[in-house]
VONU-813968 format. One record per residue: residue in one letter; z, x, y of N, C-alpha, C, O in turn. Coordinates in steps of 0.1 Angstrom, whole numbers, plus 5000, padded with zeros to 4 digits. Layout:
BEGIN
['a',[Z,X,Y],[Z,X,Y],[Z,X,Y],[Z,X,Y]]
...
//
This chain:
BEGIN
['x',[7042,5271,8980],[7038,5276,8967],[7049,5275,8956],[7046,5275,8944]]
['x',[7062,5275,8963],[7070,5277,8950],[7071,5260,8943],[7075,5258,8932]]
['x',[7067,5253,8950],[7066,5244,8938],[7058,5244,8926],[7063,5238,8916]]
['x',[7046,5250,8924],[7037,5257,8920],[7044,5258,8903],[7040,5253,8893]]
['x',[7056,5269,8905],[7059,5277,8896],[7067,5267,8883],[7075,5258,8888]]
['x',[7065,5268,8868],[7068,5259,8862],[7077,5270,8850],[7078,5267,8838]]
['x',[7083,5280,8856],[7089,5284,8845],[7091,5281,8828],[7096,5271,8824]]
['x',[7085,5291,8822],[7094,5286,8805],[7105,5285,8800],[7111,5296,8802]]
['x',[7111,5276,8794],[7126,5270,8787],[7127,5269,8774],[7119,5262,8767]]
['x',[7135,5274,8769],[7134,5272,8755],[7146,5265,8753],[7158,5266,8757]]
['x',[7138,5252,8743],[7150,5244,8742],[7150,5238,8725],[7142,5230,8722]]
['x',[7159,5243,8718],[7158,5245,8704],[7153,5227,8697],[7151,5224,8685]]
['x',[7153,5222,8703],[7151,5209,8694],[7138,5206,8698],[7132,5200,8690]]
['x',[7129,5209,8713],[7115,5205,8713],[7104,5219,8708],[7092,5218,8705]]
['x',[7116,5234,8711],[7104,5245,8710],[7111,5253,8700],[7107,5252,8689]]
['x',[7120,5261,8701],[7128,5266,8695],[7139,5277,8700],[7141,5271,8710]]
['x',[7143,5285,8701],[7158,5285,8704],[7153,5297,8712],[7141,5300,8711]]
['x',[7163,5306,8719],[7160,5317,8727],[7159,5329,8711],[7158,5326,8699]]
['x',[7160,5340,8719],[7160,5353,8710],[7179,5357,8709],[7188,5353,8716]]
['x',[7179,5364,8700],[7169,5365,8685],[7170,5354,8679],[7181,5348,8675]]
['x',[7158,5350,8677],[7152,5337,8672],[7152,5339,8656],[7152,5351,8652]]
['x',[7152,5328,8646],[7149,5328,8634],[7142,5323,8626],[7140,5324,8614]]
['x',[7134,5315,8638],[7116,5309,8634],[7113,5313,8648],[7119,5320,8656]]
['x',[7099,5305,8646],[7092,5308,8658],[7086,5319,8664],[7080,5320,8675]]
['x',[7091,5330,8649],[7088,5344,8657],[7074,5349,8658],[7066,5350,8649]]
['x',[7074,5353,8667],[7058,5358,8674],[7063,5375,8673],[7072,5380,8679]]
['x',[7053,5384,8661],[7055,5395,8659],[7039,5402,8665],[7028,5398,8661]]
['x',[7040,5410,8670],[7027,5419,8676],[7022,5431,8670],[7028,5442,8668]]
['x',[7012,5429,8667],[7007,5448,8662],[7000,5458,8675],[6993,5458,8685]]
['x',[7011,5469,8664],[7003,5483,8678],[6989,5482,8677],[6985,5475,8668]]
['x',[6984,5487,8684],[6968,5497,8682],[6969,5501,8669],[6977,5509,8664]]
['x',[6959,5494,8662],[6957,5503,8650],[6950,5518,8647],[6952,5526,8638]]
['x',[6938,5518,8658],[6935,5533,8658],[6933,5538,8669],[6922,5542,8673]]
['x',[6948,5538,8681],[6950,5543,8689],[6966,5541,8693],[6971,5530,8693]]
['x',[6971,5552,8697],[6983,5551,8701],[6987,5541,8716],[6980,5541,8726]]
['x',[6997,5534,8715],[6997,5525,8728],[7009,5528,8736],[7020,5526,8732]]
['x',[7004,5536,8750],[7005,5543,8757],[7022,5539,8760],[7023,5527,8759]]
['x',[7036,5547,8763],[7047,5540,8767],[7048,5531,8778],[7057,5522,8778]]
['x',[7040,5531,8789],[7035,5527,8798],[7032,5510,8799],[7035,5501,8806]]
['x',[7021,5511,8782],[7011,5502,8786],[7023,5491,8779],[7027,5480,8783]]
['x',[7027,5497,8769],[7040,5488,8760],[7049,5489,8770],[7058,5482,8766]]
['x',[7051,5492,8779],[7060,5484,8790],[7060,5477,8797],[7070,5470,8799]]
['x',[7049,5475,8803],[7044,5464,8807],[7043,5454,8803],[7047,5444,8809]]
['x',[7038,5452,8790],[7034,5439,8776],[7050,5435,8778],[7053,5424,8784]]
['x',[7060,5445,8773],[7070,5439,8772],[7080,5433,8787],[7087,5423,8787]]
['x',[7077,5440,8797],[7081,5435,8811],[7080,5421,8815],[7087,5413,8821]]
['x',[7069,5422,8810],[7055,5409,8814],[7058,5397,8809],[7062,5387,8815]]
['x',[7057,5401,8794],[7061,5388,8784],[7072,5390,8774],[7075,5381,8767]]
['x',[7077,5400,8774],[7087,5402,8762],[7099,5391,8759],[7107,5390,8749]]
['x',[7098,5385,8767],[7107,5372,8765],[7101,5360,8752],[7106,5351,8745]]
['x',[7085,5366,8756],[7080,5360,8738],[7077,5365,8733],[7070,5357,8726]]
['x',[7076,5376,8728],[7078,5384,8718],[7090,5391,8713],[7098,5397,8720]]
['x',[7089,5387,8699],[7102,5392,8689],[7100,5403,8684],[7110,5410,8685]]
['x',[7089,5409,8680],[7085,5419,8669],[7074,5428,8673],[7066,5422,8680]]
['x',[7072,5440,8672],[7067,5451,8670],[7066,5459,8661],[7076,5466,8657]]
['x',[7053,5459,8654],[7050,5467,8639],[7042,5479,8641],[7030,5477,8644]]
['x',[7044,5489,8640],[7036,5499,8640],[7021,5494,8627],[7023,5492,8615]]
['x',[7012,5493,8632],[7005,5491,8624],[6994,5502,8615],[6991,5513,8617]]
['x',[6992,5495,8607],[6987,5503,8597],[6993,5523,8591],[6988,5533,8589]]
['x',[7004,5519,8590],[7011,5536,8590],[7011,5541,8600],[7017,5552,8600]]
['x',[7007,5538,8612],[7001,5543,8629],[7017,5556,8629],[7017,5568,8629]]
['x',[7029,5547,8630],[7037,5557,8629],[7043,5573,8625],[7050,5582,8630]]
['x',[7036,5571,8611],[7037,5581,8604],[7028,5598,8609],[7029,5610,8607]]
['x',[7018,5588,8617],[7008,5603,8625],[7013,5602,8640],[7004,5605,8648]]
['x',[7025,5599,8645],[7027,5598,8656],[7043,5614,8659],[7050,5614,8649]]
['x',[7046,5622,8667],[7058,5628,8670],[7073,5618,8670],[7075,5609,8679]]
['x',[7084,5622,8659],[7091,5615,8661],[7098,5613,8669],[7105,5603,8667]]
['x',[7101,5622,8684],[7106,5615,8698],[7101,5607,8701],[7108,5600,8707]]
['x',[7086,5602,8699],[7078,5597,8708],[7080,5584,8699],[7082,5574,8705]]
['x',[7079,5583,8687],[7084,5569,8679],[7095,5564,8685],[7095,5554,8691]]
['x',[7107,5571,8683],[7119,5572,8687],[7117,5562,8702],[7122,5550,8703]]
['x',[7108,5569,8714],[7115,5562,8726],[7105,5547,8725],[7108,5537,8732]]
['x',[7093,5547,8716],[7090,5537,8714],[7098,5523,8712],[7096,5512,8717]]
['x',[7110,5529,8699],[7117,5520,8694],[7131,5517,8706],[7137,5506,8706]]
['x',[7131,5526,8713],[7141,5525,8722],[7139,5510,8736],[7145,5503,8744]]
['x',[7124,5515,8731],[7125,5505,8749],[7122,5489,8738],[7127,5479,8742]]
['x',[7117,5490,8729],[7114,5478,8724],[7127,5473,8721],[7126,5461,8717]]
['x',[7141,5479,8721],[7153,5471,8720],[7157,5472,8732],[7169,5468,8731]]
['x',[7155,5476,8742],[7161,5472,8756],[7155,5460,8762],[7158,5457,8774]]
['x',[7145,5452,8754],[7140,5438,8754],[7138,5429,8744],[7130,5419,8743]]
['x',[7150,5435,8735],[7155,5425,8725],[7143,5423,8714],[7142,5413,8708]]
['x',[7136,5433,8713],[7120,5427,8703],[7124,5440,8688],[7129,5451,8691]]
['x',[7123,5439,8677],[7129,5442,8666],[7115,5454,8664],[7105,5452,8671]]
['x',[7115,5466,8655],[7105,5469,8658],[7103,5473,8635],[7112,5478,8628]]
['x',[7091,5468,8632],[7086,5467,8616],[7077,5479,8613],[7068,5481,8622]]
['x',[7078,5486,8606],[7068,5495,8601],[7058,5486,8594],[7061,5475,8589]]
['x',[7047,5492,8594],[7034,5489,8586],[7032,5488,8574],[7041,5496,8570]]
['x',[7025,5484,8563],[7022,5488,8549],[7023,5501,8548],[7012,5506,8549]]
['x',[7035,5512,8545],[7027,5530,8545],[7038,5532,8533],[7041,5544,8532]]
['x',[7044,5525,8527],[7050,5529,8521],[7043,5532,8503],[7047,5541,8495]]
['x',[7036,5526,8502],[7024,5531,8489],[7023,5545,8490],[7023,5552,8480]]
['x',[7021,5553,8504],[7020,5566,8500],[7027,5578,8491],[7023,5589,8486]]
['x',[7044,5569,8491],[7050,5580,8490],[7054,5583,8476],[7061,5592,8472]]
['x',[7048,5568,8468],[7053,5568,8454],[7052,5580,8445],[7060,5583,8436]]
['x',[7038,5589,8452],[7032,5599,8441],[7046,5608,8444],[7051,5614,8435]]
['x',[7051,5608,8454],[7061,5620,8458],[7077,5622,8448],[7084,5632,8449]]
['x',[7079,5614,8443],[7085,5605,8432],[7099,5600,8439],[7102,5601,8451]]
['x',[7106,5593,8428],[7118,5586,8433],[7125,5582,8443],[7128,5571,8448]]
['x',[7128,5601,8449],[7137,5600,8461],[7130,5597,8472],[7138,5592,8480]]
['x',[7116,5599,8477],[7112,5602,8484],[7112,5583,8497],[7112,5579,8509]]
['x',[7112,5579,8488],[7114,5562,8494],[7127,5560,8502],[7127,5555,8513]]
['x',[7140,5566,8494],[7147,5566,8498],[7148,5572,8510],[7153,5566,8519]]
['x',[7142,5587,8512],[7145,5597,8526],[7136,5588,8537],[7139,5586,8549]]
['x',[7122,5584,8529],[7117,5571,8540],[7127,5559,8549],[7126,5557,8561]]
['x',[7134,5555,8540],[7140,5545,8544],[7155,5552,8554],[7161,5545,8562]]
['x',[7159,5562,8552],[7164,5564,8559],[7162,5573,8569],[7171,5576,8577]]
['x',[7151,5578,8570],[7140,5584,8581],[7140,5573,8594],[7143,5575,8606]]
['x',[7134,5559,8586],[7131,5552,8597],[7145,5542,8602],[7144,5533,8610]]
['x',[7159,5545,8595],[7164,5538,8598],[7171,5546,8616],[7176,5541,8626]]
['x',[7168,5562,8610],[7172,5573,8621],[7160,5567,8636],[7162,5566,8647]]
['x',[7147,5566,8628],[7139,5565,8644],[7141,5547,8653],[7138,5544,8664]]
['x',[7147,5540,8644],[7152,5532,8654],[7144,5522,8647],[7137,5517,8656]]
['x',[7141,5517,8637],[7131,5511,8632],[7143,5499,8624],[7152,5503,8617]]
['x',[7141,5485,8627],[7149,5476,8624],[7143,5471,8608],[7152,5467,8600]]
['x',[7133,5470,8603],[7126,5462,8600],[7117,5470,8587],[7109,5477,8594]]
['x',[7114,5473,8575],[7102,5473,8569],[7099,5474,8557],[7104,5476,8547]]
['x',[7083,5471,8562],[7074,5463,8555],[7067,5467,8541],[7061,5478,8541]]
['x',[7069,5458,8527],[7065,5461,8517],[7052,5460,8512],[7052,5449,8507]]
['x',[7042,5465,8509],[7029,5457,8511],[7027,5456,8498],[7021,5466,8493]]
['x',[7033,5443,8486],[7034,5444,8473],[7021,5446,8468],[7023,5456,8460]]
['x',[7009,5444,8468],[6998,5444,8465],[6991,5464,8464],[6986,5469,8454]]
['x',[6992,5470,8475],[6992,5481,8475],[7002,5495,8471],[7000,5507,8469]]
['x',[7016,5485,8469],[7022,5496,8460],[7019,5497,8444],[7020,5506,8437]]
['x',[7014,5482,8441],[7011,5477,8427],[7021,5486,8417],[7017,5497,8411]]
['x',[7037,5479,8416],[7046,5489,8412],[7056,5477,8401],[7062,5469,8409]]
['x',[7058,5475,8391],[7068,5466,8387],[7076,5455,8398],[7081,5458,8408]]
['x',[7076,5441,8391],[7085,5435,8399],[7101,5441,8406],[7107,5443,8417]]
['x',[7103,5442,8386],[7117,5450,8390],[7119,5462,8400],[7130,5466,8402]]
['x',[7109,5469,8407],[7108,5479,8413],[7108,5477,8427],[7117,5482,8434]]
['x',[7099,5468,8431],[7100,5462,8442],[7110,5454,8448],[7112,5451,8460]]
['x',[7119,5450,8438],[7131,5440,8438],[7141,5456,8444],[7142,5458,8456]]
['x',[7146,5467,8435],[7149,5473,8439],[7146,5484,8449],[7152,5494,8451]]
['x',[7135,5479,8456],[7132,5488,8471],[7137,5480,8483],[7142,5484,8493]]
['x',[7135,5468,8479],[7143,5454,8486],[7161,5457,8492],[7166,5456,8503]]
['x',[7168,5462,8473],[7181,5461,8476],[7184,5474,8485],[7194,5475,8493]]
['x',[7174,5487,8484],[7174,5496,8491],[7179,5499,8505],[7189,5504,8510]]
['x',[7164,5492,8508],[7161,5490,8522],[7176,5477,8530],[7180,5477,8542]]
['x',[7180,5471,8523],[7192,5458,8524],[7201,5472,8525],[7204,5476,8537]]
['x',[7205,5477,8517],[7220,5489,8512],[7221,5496,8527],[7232,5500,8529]]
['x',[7212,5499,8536],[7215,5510,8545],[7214,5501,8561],[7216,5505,8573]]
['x',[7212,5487,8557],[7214,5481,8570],[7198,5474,8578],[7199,5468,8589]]
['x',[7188,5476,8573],[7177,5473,8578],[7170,5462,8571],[7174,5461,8559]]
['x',[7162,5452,8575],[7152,5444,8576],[7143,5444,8563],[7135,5452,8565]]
['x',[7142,5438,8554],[7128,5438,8544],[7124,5427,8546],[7129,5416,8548]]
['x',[7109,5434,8545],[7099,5420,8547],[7087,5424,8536],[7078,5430,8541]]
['x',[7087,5419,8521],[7079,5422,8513],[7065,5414,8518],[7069,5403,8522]]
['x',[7051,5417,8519],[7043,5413,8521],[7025,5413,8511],[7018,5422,8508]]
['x',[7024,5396,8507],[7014,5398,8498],[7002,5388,8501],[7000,5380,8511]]
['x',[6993,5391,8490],[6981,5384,8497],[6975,5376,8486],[6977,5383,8476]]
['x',[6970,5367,8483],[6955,5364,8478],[6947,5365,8475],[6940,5357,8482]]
['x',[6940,5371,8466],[6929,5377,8466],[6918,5369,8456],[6920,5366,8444]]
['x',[6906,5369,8462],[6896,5360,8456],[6886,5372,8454],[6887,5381,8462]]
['x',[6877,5373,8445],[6866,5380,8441],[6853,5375,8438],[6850,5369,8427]]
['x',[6845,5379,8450],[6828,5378,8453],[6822,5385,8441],[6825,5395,8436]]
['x',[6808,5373,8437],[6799,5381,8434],[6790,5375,8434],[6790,5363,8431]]
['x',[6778,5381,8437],[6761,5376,8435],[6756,5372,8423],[6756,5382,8415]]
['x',[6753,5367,8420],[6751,5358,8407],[6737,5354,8409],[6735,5342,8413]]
['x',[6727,5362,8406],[6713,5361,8402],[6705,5349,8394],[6706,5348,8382]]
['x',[6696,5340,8402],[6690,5334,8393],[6684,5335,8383],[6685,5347,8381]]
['x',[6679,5331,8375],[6672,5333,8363],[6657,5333,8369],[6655,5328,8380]]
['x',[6646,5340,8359],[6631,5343,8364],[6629,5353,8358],[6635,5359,8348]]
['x',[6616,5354,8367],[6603,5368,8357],[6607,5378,8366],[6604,5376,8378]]
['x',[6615,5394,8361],[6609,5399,8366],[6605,5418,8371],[6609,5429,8374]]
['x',[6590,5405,8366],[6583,5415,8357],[6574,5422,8376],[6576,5419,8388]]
['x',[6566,5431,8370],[6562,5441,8382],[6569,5439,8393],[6562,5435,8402]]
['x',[6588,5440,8395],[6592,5441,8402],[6594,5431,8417],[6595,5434,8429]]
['x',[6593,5414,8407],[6590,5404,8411],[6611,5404,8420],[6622,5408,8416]]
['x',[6608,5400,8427],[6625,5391,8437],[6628,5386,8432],[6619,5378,8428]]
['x',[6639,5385,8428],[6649,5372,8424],[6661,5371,8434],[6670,5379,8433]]
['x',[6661,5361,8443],[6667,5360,8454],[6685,5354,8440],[6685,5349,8429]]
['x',[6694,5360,8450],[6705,5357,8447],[6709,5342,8449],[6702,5335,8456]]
['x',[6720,5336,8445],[6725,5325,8452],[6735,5327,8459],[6739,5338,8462]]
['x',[6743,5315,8461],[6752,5317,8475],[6763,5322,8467],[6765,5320,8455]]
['x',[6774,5333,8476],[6785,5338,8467],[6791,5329,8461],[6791,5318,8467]]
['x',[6799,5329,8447],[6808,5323,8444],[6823,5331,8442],[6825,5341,8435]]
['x',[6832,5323,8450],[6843,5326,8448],[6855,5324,8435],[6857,5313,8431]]
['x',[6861,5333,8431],[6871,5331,8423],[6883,5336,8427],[6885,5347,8434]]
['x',[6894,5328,8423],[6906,5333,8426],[6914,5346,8420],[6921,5342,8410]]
['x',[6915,5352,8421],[6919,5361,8406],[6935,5365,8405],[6939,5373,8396]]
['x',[6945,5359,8414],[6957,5359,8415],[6965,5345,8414],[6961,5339,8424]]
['x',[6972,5338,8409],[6979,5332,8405],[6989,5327,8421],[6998,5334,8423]]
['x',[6986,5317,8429],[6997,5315,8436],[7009,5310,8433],[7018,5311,8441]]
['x',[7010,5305,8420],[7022,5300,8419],[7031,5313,8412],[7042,5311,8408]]
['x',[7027,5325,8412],[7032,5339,8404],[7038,5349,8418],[7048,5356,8418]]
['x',[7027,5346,8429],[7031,5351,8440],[7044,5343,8445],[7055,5348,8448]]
['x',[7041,5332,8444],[7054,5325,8454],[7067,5325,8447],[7078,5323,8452]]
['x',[7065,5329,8435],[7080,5331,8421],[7082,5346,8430],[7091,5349,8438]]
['x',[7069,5357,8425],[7074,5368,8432],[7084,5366,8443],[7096,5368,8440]]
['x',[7080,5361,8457],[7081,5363,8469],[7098,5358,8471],[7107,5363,8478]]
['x',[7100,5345,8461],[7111,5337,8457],[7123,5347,8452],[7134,5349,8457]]
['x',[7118,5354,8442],[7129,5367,8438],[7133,5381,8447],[7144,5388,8446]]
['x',[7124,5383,8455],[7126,5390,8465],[7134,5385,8479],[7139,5393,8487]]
['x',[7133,5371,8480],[7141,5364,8488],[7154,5364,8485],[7161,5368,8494]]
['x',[7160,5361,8472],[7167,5364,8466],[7175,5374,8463],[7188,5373,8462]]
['x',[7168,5387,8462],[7175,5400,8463],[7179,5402,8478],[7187,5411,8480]]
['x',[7173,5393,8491],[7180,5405,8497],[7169,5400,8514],[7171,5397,8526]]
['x',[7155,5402,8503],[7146,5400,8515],[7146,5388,8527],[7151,5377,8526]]
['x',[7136,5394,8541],[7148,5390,8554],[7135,5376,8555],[7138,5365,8559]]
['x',[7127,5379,8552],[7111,5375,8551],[7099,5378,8548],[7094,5388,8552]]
['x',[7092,5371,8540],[7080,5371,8538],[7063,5370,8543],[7054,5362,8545]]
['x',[7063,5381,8542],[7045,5382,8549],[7032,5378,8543],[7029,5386,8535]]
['x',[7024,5369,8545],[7014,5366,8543],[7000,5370,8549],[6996,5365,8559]]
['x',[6991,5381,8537],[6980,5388,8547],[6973,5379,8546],[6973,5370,8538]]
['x',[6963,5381,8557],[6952,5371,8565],[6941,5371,8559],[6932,5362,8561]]
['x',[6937,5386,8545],[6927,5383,8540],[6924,5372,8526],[6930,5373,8515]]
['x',[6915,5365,8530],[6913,5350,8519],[6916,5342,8520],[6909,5332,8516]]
['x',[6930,5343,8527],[6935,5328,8530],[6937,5326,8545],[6935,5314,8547]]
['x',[6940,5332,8558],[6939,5322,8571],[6934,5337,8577],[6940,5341,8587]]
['x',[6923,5345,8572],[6916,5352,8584],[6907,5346,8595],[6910,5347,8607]]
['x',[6896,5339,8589],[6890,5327,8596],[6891,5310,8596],[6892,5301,8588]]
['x',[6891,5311,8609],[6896,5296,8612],[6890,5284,8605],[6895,5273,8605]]
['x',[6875,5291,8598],[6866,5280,8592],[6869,5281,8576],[6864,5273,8568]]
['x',[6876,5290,8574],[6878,5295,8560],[6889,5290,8556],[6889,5285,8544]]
['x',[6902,5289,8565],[6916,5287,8558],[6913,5280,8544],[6902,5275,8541]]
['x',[6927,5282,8533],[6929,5279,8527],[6943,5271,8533],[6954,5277,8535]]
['x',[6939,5259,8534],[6949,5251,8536],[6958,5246,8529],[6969,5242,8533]]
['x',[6951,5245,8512],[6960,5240,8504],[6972,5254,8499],[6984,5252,8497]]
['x',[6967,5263,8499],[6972,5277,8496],[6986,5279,8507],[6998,5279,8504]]
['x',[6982,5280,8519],[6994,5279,8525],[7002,5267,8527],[7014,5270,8529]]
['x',[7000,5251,8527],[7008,5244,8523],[7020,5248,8513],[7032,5247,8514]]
['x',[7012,5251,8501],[7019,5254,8490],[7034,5265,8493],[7046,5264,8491]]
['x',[7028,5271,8498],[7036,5291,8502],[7050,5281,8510],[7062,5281,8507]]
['x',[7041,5273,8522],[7051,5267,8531],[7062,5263,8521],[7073,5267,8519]]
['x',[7055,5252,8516],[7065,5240,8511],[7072,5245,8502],[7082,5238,8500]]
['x',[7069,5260,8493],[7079,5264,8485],[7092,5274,8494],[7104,5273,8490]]
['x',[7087,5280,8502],[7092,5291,8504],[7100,5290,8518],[7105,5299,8524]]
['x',[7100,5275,8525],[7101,5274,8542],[7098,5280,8552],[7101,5292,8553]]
['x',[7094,5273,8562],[7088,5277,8572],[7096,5289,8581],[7091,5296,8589]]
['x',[7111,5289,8575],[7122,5299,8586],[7111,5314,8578],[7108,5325,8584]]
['x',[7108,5311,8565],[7112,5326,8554],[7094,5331,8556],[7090,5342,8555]]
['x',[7090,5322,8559],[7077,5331,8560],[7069,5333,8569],[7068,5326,8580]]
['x',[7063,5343,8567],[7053,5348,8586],[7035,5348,8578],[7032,5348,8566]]
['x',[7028,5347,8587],[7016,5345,8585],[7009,5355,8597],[7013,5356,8609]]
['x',[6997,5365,8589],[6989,5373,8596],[6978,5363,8603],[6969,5359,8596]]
['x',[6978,5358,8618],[6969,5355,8625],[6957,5364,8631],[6960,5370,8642]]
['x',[6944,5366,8625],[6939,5373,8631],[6930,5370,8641],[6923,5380,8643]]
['x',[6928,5358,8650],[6926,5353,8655],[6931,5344,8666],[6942,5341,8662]]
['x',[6929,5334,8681],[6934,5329,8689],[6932,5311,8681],[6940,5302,8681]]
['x',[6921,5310,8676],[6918,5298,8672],[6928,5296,8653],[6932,5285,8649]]
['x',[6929,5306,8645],[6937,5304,8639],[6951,5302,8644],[6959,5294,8637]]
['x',[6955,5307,8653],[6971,5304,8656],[6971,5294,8661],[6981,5287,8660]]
['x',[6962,5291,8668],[6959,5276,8676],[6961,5266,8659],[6969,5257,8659]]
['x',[6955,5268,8649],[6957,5256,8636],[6971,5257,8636],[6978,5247,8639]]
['x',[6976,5268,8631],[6989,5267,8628],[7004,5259,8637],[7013,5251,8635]]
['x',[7000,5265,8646],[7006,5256,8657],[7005,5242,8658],[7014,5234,8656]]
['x',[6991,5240,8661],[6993,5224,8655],[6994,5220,8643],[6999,5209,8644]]
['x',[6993,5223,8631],[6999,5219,8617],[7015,5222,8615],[7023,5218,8607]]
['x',[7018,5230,8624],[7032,5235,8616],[7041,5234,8630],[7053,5231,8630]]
['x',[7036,5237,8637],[7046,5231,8652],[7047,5245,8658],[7041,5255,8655]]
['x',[7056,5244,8668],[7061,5261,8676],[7070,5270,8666],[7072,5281,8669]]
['x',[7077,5265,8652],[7086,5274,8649],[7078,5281,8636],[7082,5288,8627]]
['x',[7068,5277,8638],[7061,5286,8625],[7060,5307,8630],[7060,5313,8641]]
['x',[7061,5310,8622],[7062,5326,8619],[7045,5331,8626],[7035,5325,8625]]
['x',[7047,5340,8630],[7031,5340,8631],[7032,5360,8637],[7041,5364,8645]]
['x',[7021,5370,8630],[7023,5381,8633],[7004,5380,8639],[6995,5373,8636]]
['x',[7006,5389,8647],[6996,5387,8658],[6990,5397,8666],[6993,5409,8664]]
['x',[6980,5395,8676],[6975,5410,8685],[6981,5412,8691],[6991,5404,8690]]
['x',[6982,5425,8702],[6995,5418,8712],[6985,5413,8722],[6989,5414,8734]]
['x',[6974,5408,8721],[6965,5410,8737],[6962,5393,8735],[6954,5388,8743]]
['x',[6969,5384,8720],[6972,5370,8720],[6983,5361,8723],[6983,5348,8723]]
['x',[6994,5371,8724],[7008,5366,8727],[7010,5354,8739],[7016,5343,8737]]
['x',[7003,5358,8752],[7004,5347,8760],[6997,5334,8754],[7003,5323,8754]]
['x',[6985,5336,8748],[6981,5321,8745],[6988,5316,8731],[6985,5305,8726]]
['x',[6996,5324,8726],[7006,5314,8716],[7015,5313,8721],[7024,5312,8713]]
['x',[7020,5314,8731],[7034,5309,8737],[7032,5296,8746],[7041,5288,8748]]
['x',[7017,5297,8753],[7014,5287,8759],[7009,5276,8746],[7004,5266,8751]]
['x',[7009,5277,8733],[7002,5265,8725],[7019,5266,8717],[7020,5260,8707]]
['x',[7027,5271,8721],[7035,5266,8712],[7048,5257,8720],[7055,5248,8715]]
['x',[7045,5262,8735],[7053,5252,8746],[7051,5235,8740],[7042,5231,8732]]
['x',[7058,5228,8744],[7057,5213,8744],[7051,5206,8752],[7047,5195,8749]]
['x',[7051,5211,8761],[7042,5206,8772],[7033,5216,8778],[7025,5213,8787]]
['x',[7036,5227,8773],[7029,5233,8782],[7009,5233,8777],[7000,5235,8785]]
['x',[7006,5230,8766],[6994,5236,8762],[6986,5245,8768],[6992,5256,8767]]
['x',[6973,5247,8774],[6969,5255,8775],[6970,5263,8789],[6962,5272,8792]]
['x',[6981,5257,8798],[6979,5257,8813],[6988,5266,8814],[7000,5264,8815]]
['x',[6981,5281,8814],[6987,5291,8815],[7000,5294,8827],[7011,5300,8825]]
['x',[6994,5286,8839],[6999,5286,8852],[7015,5280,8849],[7024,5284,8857]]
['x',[7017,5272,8841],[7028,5268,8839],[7037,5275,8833],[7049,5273,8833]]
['x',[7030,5289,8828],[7040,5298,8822],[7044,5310,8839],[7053,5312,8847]]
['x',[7032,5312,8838],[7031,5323,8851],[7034,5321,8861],[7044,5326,8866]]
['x',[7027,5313,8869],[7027,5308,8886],[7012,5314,8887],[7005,5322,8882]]
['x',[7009,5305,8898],[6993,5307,8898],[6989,5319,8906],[6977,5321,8908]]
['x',[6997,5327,8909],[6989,5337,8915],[6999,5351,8910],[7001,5362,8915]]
['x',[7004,5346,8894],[7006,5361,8886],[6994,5370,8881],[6984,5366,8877]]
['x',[6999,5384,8884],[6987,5394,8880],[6982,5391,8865],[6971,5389,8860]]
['x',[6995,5390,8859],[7000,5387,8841],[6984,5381,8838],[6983,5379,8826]]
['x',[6976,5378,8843],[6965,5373,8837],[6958,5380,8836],[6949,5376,8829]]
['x',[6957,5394,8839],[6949,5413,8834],[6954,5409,8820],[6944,5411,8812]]
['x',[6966,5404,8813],[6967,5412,8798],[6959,5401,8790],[6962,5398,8779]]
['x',[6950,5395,8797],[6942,5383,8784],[6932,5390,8778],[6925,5385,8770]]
//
């Protein structure tokens, strides 16, 4: 049987380099409305943590969590080399005023937290403002990753007709409009690179949530201005990461489930494609975490 076994190799000119890597990175989200057990996050990381870089507490998840229990969270996620991002939660604290970002930022630099995340769109706060939460979060030693999105706006757009005693007028098909400026985002995203920031996040709503939807020209653009090392992309699916992978190769950025990690490590191998066994050995348990 041990011939069987095909171990993974990372070899920086066909896949990309070991950890800590500076593409290629495969970042995972917690449970968003459930805590994930110390247990079960030991495993993931036991299992596979050799492909995984990142751990984001997702959606503020942190913030309603005890801070030992964040704390040993962050502890085991660096005893396997994986960086750990807070979530968009930083919008909450604006109303609290000035200082209060600051005690954030050094709150989470105390729980062990490498990395976090700006969600420009929901702080909706001056450029200049965000530039300086950037030099902030840079000043005390930690990770910014400003993160923005795209946004297009639906609407029903009614045919013309009679209607009179409460006759139907069937709608037509939505039409979409852009209502944000990509070349304003990518200047933003460009000055925050600039100040300081470590990378940029791209959310999955509008442009690569569904695989039939991408905007392809949209992220070309982001790519080709911004390079592939500087930016990460929200995959919210197995068949989107599957596009990107093939358009963009193994060293593209990609933030993810954690319950997809194995099948982008197997589509980002060079040989390996989809033949799991070549990661595992054919008779690893590692096939429960699909």
């Amino acid at each position: 049987m041990a011939g069987y076994y095909v171990w993974k190799s990372f070899s920086e000119d066909e896949d990309r380099q070991e950890k800590p890597r500076r593409y290629g990175v495969t970042e995972i989200r917690s449970p968003e409305y459930s805590i994930m057990r110390h247990d079960a996050l030991q495993d993931i990381l036991e299992s596979i943590g050799e492909f995984v870089d990142g751990l984001k507490f997702y959606g503020g998840s942190h913030s309603l969590m005890p801070k030992d229990f964040v704390k040993e969270i962050t502890d085991l996620a660096h005893r396997h080399d994986v960086y750990v991002s807070t979530g968009d939660w930083a919008e909450h604290l604006l109303r609290k005023g000035p200082s209060a970002f600051k005690h954030y930022v050094e709150e989470c630099k105390n729980l062990g937290f490498d990395t976090i995340e700006l969600n420009a769109a929901s702080l909706k706060i001056p450029e200049e403002s965000l530039l300086r939460f950037v030099r902030l979060i840079k000043s005390v030693g930690l990770k910014a990753k400003p993160q923005f999105s795209v946004k297009f706006e639906g609407a029903d757009i009614p045919t013309a007709g009679n209607r009179a005693f409460g006759a139907y007028v069937a709608p037509v098909q939505k039409n979409y409009e852009i209502v944000e400026d990509v070349d304003l985002l990518i200047r933003r995203a460009e000055r925050c690179l600039e100040a300081g920031a470590d990378m940029i996040m791209i959310d999955a709503d509008d442009v690569c949530k569904y695989a039939e939807d991408l905007r392809t020209d949209i992220i070309a653009k982001i790519i080709g201005r911004l390079g592939l090392e500087k930016t990460m992309f929200e995959a919210s699916n197995a068949k989107t990461s599957e596009w990107f992978v093939k358009r963009y190769g193994p060293k593209v950025n990609l933030f993810i489930d954690h319950s997809q990690a194995m099948n982008l490590e197997c589509l980002r191998g060079s040989n390996l494609g989809r033949n799991h066994a070549s990661v595992l050995g054919l008779d690893s348990s590692l096939y429960l975490l699909r």
